[in-house]
MIKE-931361 format. One record per atom (N, C-alpha, C): residue in three letters; x, y, z. Coordinates in nm, 3 decimals, padded with zeros to 5 digits. Example, Ala and Ser with C-alpha at 12.3 -4.5 7.8 and 13.67 -1.06 7.14 Angstrom:
2
+------+---------+---------+---------+
! type !       u !       v !       w !
+------+---------+---------+---------+
!  ALA !  01.319 ! -00.569 !  00.780 !
!  ALA !  01.230 ! -00.450 !  00.780 !
!  ALA !  01.320 ! -00.330 !  00.780 !
!  SER !  01.285 ! -00.225 !  00.708 !
!  SER !  01.367 ! -00.106 !  00.714 !
!  SER !  01.290 !  00.003 !  00.787 !
+------+---------+---------+---------+
REM end
This chain:
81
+------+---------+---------+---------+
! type !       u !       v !       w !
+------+---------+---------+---------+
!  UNK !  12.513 !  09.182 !  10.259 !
!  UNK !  12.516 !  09.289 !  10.161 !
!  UNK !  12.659 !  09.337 !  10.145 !
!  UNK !  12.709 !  09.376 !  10.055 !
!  UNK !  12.900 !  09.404 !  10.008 !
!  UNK !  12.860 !  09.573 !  09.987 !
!  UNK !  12.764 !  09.618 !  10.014 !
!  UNK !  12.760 !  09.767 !  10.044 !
!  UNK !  12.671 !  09.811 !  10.175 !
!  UNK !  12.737 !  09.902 !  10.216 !
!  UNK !  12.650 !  09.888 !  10.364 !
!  UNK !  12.566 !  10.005 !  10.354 !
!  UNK !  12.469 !  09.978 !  10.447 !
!  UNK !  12.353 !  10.053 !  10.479 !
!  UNK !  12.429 !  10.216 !  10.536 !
!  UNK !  12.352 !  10.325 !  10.472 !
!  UNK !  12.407 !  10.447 !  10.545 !
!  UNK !  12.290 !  10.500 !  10.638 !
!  UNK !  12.294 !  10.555 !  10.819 !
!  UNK !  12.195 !  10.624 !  10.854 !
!  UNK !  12.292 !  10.725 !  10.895 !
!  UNK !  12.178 !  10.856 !  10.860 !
!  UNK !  12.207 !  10.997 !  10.900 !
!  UNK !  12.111 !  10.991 !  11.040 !
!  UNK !  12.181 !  11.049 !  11.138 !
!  UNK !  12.117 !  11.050 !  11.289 !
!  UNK !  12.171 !  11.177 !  11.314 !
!  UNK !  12.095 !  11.175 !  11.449 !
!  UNK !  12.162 !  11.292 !  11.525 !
!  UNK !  12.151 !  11.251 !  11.701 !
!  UNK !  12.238 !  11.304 !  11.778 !
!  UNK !  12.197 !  11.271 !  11.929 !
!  UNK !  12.066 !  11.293 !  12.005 !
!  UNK !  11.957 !  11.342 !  11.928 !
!  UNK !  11.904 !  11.397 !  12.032 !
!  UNK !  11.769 !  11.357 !  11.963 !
!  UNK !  11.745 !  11.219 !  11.874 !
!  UNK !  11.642 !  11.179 !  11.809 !
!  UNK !  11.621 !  11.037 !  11.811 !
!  UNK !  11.454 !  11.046 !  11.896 !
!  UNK !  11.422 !  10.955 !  11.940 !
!  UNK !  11.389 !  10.862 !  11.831 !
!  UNK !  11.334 !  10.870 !  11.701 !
!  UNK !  11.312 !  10.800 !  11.583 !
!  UNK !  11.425 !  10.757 !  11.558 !
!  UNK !  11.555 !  10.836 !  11.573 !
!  UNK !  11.683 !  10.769 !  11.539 !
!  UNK !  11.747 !  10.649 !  11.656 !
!  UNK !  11.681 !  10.673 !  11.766 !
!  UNK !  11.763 !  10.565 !  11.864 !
!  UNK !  11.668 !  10.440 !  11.878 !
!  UNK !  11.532 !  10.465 !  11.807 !
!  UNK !  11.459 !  10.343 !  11.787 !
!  UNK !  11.482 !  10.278 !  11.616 !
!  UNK !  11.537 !  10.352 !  11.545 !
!  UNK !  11.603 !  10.284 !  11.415 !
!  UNK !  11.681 !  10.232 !  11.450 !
!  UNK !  11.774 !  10.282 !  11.531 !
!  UNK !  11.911 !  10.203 !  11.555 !
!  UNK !  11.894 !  10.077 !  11.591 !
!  UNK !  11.768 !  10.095 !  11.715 !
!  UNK !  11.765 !  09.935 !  11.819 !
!  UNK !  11.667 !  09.823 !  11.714 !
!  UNK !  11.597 !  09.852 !  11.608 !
!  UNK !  11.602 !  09.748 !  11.477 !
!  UNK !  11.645 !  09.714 !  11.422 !
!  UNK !  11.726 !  09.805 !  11.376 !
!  UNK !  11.879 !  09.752 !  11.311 !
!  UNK !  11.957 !  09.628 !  11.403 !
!  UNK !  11.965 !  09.696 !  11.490 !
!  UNK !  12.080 !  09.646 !  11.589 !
!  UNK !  11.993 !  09.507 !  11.639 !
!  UNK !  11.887 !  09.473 !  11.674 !
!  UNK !  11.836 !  09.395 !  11.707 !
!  UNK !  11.850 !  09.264 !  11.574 !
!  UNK !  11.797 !  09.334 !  11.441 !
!  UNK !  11.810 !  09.238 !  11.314 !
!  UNK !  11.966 !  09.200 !  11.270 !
!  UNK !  12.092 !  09.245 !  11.377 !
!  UNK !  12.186 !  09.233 !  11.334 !
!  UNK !  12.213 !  09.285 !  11.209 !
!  UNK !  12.187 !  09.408 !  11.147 !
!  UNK !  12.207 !  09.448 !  11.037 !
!  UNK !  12.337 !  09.543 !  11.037 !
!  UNK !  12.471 !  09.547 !  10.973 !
!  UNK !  12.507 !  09.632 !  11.000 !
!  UNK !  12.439 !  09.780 !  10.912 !
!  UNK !  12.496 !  09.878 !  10.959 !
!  UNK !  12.525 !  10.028 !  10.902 !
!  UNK !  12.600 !  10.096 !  10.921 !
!  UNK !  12.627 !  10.163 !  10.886 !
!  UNK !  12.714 !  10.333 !  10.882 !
!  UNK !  12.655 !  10.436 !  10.936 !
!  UNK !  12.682 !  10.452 !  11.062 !
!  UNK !  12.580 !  10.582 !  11.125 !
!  UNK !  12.640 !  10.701 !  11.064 !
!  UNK !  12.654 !  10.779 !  11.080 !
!  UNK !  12.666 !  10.955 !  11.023 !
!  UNK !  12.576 !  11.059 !  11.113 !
!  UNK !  12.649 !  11.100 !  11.199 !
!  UNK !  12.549 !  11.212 !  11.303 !
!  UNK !  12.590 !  11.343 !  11.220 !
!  UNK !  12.468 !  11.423 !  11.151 !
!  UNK !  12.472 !  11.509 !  11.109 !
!  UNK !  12.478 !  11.651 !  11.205 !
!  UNK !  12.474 !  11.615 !  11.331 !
!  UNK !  12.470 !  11.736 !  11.406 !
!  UNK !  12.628 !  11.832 !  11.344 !
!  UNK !  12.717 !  11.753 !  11.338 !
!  UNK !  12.794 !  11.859 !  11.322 !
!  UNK !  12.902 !  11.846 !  11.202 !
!  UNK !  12.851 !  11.817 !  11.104 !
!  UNK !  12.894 !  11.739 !  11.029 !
!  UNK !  12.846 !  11.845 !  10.852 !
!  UNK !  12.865 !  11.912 !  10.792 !
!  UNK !  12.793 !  12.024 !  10.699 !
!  UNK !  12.760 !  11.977 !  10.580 !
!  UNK !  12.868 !  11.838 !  10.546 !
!  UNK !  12.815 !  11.762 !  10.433 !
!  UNK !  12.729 !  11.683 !  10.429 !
!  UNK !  12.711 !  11.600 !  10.528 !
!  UNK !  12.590 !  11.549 !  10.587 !
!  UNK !  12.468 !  11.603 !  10.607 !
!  UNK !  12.461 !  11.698 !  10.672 !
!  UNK !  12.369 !  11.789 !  10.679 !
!  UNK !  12.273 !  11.836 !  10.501 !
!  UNK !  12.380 !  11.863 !  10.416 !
!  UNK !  12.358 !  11.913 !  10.261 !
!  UNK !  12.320 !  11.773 !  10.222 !
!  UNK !  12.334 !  11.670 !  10.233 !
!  UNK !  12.284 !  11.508 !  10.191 !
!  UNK !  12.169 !  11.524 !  10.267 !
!  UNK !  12.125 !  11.523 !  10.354 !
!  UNK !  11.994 !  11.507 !  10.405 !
!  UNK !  11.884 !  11.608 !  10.352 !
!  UNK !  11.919 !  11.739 !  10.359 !
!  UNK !  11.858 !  11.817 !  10.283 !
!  UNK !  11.837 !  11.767 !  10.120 !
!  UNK !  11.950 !  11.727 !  10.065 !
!  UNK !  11.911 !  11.690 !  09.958 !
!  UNK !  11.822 !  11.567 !  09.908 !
!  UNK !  11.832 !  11.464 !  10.014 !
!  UNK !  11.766 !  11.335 !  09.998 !
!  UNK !  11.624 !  11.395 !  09.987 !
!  UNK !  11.606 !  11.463 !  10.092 !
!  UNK !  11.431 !  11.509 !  10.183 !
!  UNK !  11.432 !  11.620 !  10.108 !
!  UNK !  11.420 !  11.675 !  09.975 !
!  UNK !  11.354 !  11.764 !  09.895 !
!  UNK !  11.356 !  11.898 !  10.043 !
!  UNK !  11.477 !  11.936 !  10.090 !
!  UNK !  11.490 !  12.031 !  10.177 !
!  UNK !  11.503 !  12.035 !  10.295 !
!  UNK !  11.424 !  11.909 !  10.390 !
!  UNK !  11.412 !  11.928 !  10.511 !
!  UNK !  11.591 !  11.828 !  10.560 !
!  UNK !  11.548 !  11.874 !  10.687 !
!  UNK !  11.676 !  11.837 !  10.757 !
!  UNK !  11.574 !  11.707 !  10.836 !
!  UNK !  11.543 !  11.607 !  10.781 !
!  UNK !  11.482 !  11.496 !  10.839 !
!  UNK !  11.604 !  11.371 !  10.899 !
!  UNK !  11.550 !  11.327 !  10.996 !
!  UNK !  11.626 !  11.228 !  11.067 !
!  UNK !  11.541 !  11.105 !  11.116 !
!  UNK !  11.587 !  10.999 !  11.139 !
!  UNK !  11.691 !  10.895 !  11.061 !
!  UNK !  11.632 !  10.942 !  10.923 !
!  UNK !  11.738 !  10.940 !  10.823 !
!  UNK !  11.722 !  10.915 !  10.677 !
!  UNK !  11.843 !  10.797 !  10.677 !
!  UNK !  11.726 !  10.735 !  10.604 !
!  UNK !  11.829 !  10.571 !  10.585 !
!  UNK !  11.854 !  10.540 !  10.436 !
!  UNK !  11.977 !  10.569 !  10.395 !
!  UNK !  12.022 !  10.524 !  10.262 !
!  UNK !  12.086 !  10.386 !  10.257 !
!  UNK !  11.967 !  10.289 !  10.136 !
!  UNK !  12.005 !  10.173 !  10.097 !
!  UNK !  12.093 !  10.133 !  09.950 !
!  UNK !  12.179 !  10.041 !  09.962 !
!  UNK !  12.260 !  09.993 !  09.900 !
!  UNK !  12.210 !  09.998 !  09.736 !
!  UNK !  12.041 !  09.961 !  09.729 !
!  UNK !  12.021 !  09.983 !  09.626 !
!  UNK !  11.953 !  10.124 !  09.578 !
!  UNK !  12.018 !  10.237 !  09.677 !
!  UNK !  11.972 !  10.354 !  09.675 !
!  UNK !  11.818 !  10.428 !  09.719 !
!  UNK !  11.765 !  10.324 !  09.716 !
!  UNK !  11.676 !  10.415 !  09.824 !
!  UNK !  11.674 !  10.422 !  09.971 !
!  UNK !  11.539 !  10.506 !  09.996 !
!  UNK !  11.595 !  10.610 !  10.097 !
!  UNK !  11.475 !  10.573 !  10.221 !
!  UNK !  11.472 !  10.568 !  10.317 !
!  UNK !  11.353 !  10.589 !  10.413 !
!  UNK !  11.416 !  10.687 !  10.519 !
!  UNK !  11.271 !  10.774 !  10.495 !
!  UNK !  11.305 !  10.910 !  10.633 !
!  UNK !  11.191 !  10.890 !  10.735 !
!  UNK !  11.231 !  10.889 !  10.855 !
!  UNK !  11.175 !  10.844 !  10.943 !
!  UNK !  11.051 !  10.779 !  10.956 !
!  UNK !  11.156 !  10.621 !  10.913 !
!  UNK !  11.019 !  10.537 !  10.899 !
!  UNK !  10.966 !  10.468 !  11.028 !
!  UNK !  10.862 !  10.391 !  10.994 !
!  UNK !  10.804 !  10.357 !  11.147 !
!  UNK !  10.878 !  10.235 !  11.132 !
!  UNK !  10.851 !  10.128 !  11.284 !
!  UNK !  10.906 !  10.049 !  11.299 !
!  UNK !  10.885 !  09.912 !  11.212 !
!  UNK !  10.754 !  09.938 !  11.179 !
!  UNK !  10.696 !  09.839 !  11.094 !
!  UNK !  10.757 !  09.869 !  10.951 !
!  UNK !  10.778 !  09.965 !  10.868 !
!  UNK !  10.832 !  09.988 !  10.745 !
!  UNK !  10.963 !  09.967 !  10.725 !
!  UNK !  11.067 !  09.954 !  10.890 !
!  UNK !  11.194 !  09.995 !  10.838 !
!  UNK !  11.234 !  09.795 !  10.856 !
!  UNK !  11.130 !  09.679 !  10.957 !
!  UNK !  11.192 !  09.584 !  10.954 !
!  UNK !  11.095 !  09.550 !  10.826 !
!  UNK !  10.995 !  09.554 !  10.745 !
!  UNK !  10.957 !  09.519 !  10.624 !
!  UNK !  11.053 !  09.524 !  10.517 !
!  UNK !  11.188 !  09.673 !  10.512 !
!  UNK !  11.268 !  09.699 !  10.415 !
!  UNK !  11.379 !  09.609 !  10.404 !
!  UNK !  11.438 !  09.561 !  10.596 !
!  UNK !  11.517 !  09.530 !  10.593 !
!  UNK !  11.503 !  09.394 !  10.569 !
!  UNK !  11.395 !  09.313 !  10.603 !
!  UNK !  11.392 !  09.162 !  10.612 !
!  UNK !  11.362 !  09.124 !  10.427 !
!  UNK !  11.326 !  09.251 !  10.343 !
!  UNK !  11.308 !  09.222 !  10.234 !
!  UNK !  11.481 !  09.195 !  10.103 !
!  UNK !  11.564 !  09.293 !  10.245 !
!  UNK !  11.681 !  09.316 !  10.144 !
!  UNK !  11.759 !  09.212 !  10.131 !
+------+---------+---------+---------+
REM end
């Protein structure tokens, strides 16, 4: 892919450190972004998630979005891209 995958994480999220290890396992790269302390990030996630401060939110190249998807949805997205 010539645009890379963006995930919004944070340290202390277990959905986010099991996104990571699919990713990381499918050799996919991404762009992590830990919104813990971060205010623009934070305002992107809110804005993706119609408000909430949801984590992993995974922004794809062709713009969409998965917020904390299960493990089964996020290697279905990726093995499709």
């Amino acid at each position: 892919m010539s645009q890379s995958i963006t995930m919004y994480t944070t340290d202390w999220c277990p959905d986010c450190w099991r996104a990571k290890k699919v990713m990381d396992s499918l050799q996919v790269s991404y762009t992590e972004v830990n919104i813990s302390h971060d205010e623009d990030a934070i305002e992107r996630v809110i804005e993706l998630n119609n408000g909430y401060r949801s984590v992993p939110t995974i922004v794809f190249p062709d713009g969409s979005v998965l917020t904390e998807p299960t493990t089964t949805a996020l290697m279905q997205k990726l093995q499709a891209a």
